[in-house]
Structures are given as structure tokens and as C-alpha cells.
C-alpha positions, -999 to +999 in steps of 0.1 A: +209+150+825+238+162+802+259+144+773+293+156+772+311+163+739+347+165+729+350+184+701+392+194+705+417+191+731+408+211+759+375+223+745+343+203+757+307+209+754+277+200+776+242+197+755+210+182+778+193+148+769+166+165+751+188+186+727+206+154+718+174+137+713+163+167+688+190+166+670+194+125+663+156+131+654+168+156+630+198+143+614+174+105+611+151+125+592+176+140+568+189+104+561+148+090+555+149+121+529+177+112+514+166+078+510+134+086+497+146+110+471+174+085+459+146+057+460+123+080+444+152+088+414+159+052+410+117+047+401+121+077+379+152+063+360+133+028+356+102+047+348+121+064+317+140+034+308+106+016+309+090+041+285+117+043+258+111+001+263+074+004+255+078+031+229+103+009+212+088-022+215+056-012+191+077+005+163+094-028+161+064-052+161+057-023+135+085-029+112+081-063+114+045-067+105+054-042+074+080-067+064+057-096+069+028-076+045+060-068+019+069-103+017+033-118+009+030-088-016+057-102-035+053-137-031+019-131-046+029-114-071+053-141-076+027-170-077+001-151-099+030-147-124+037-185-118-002-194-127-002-174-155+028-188-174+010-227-160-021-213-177-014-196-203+020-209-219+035-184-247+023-210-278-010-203-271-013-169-247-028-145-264-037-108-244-056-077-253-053-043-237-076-014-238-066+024-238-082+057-241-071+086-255-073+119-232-094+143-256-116+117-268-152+132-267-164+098-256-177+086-219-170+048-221-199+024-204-190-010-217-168-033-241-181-068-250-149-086-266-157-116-292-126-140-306-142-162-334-180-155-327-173-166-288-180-138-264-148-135-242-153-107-218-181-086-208-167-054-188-190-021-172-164+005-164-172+028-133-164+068-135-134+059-114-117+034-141-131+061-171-108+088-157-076+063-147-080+053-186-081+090-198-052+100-178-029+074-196-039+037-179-039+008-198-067-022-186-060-058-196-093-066-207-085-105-212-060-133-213-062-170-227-055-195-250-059-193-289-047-222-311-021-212-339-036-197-373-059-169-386-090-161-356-111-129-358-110-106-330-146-082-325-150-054-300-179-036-294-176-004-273-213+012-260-209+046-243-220+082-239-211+109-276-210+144-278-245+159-265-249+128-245-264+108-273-258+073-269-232+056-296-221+020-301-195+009-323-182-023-332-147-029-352-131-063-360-099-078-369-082-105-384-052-118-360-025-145-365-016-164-336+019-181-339+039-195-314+048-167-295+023-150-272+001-125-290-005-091-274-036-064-288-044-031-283-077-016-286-073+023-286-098+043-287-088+078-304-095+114-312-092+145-307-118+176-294-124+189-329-141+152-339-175+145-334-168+108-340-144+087-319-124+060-336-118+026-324-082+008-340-069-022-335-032-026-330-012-061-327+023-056-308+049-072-327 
């Protein structure tokens, strides 16, 4: 059996059944692969878009949970300013600070703080918060309430000297308290060509 093809006027071609069927085979299977490769473009274009989805999606939950943490950072920061002025109001607050010159030939252990023969504040320093003084950090050794008038203020430092010898010092002042908060400095000094460090107090005015 023979199809029968007009391809112009006058001109006609004869192909048997089982070329025809050959090339309909041929010509279905170009159109499946054509299929498949669009289908298989249209996955790969979701597959993308659904990437750059995921890969977004993270760095925002990101962004938002490092916006979350800066919030409660300040709004602590906030409150613990809020309970100190509740606590401590400036009539009564009074502060001291404790700093360490860098050349002082003096390993620090321990300061035991005293205001009016009451002990205050007992604090053991760690190797870590020795150096962080040295390097030009200032520790706020205590806050809290003093009534207005004369009070005496005794520190006693207990550390390593030169040769590793053990030292202890004590030094004492007389403070005023007013009505405005009072802030101290203890500062220990020296310099390399001392054997002896020396322990000042200093009110801020």
C-alpha cells in the first residue's frame, strides 16, 4: 500500500505505508523530546527560583533574630539604668571605681572595701580582669547609698610585689557626701623604677 503526496502542482510523490509509519514515529518522538526538555527547563527554572527562595529565607529570619537580640540589649540596658536611678537616687548614690596603672610592679589578688567600719565589697580578681585593668579598664567596685555628712572610706588591696613576696596595703579616707551623687577612684600607681606601689584616693568633683 502507498500514500500519495502532493507536494506542488504537477509534482506528486508515492511513499509506502511503512515509510509513513517511520516517519510519524519519528517526527512523535521529536515532539515527546521537545516536551521533555521544555518540561525539564521549566523544573530547572523552579528549581533555581526555589533555591534563591530558601537561601533568602534564612538570611532574613537572620536579620530578624539579630534585631530581636539588639532590641533586648538595649532595653536592658535601659531597665538596669532605670533600677539604678529607683535604687540609688543621686542624694544618697555614692560609687567607687578602681584603676590600675600599666607599670605598676604589682599583681593584684583582692580589695576588701570598708565605708564607716562596714565591709562593703569583697572582690578576687582573675588573671583575665588583672590585665583588662593594666591595659586601661576601669571596674566599678560598688554602688549604694550613704547618708549626707563626713563617712570614712578604707581599702585594703592584698596582692603579689616585686620578687613575688606577698604585700597588703590598706589606705583610708575621709569623704563628704552631699546631695549630689559621690563618685571615687582608687588608683593604684607607679612606675617600674619603684619597688613600692602606691594606693590614692581620688573623689571626682
Amino acid at each position: 500500500m502507498f500514500y500519495s503526496f502532493r507536494i506542488c502542482e504537477g509534482f506528486q510523490v508515492k511513499i509506502k505505508t511503512a515509510k509513513v509509519n517511520i516517519i510519524v514515529a519519528l517526527f512523535c518522538s521529536i515532539l515527546f523530546s521537545s516536551a521533555v526538555y521544555a518540561e525539564g527547563e521549566a523544573v530547572a527554572v523552579e528549581e533555581v527560583v526555589s533555591d534563591e527562595q530558601q537561601s533568602a529565607e534564612p538570611q532574613g529570619v537572620h536579620q530578624n533574630i539579630q534585631s530581636l537580640k539588639n532590641e533586648v540589649i538595649e532595653l536592658n540596658r535601659d531597665l538596669f539604668v532605670l533600677e539604678e536611678d529607683l535604687l540609688f537616687s543621686a542624694n544618697t548614690q555614692v560609687s567607687v571605681f578602681l584603676s590600675v596603672d600599666a607599670d605598676v610592679l604589682f599583681k593584684l589578688d583582692s580589695v576588701q572595701l570598708k565605708l564607716d567600719d562596714t565591709v562593703v565589697s569583697n572582690y578576687l580578681y582573675t588573671e583575665r580582669e588583672v590585665k583588662a585593668l593594666k591595659r586601661g579598664g576601669v571596674q566599678r567596685l560598688y554602688i549604694g547609698n550613704l547618708t549626707s555628712g563626713e563617712h570614712e572610706l578604707t581599702a585594703f588591696f592584698i596582692g603579689k610585689g616585686p620578687s613575688d613576696r606577698d604585700f597588703k596595703r590598706g589606705t583610708s579616707k575621709t569623704i563628704e557626701k552631699s546631695g549630689d551623687a559621690k563618685y571615687i577612684e582608687l588608683k593604684i600607681t607607679g612606675d617600674g623604677s619603684k619597688e613600692q606601689p602606691d594606693f590614692v584616693v581620688k573623689v571626682w568633683e
